[in-house]
C-alpha positions, 0 to 999 in steps of 0.5 A: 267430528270431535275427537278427545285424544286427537285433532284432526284438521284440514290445510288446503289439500292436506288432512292433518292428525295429530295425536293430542296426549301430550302428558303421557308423549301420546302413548295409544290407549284403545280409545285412542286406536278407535279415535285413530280408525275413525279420523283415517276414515275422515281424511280419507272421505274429505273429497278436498283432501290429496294428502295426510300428515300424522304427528304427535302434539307438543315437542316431546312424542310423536307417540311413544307406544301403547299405554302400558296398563292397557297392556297389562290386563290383556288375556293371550286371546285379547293380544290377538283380536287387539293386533288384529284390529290394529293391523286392520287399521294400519292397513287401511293406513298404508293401502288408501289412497292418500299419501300419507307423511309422518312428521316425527317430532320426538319419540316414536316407540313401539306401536309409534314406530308401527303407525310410522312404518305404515305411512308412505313417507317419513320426515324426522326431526333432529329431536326424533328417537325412534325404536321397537321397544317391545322387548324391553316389557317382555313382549314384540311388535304386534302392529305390523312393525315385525313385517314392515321394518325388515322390509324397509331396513332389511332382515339383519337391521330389523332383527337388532332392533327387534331382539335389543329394543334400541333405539335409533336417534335421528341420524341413524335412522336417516342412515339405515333407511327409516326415515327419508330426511331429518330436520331442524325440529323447529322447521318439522312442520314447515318442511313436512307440509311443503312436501305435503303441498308439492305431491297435493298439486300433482295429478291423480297419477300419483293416487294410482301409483300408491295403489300400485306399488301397494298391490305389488308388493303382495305379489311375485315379480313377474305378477307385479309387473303385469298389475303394475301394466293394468294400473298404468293403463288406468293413468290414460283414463284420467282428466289429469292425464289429458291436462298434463300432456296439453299443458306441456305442449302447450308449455304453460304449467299444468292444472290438475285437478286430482281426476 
């Protein structure tokens, strides 16, 4: 499928996105959230694929918000059915079972921060800078990011961000638990897609675990331990179980094969 704001691409096991508005640091228009949906729906289809990995074109922007002219059309109705929407699609995001690893190489602001927040796992590099600017025009997170940074960072961290509109550099958001690492900008990729690597050769154990932490989060404790004991039970069922548990026994290196 072509795509006009975006590439999507595979590497081996691993389905990258990359945001291709460079001359405006990638900011989301409409038409990119469609184009967005549907290369999700792509990595999420492509029976090759174990991983993803979402990033911004050139050194400047992961993607730093929404386009602004958008926005400033926008009737109160049409601000809803838009979060709407988008909360379908970062939903989809966070709850397929793929992986998915943002490579945050520059500004990530607004619906950008939202986008990162719905990802399992978040590489920055030192360049990054990332924030819910909202405020700063008059308005709040409308993707999820009110949701989801409290509960990455926590209530009180979240609300400064929120209610002040600063943004974090790299360093700190390593510190406060935005991000789970920072590195060199020029190594970004190289370290984004080892780790991409690494979780793509694991079993398809680690599929099932994604849908269980996700599941679990919805729910009260003692639920979301009785969910988490259906899912274990669902590992035994897998072929990558068998391989697994064979290989160590017979001490070679496991091969597994995602099923």
């Amino acid at each position: 499928m072509s795509y006009k704001n975006l590439f999507f691409e595979t590497d081996g096991n691993v389905g990258i996105i990359k945001i291709n508005r460079p001359e405006v640091r990638n900011v989301f228009n409409w038409e990119t959230w469609m184009e967005f949906e549907m290369a999700l729906k792509e990595l999420h289809g492509a029976p090759e694929v174990r991983v993803g990995v979402i990033t911004g074109a050139g050194d400047e922007a992961f993607i730093a918000g929404a386009d602004l002219n958008m926005l400033k059309v926008r009737t109160p109705e049409m601000a809803v059915d838009a979060s709407k929407k988008a909360n379908e699609i970062l939903l989809f995001l966070e709850s397929m079972e793929e992986p998915v690893i943002a490579a945050i190489n520059g500004w990530a602001l607004g619906g950008g921060c939202e986008i990162a927040l719905a990802c399992d796992i978040r590489i920055a590099s030192d360049r990054a800078k990332i924030g819910q600017t909202e405020a700063r025009v008059g308005i709040m997170p409308g993707y999820g990011g009110n949701v989801r940074l409290m509960r990455l960072i926590g209530p009180g961290r979240a609300k400064e961000m929120i209610y002040t509109g600063r943004i974090l550099d790299a360093e700190e958001a390593e510190r406060v638990g935005l991000v789970n690492r920072v590195v060199p900008h020029e190594k970004l990729m190289e370290e984004t897609m080892a780790l991409a690597r690494e979780i793509a050769k694991g079993p398809r154990a680690i599929h099932i675990a994604k849908k269980a932490m996700f599941q679990i989060a919805q729910l009260p404790f003692l639920e979301g331990l009785k969910a988490d004991s259906e899912l274990y039970g669902e590992v035994y069922k897998t072929e990558d179980f068998k391989e697994g548990v064979t290989a160590f026994l017979e001490k070679r290196k496991p091969v597994f094969k995602n099923k």
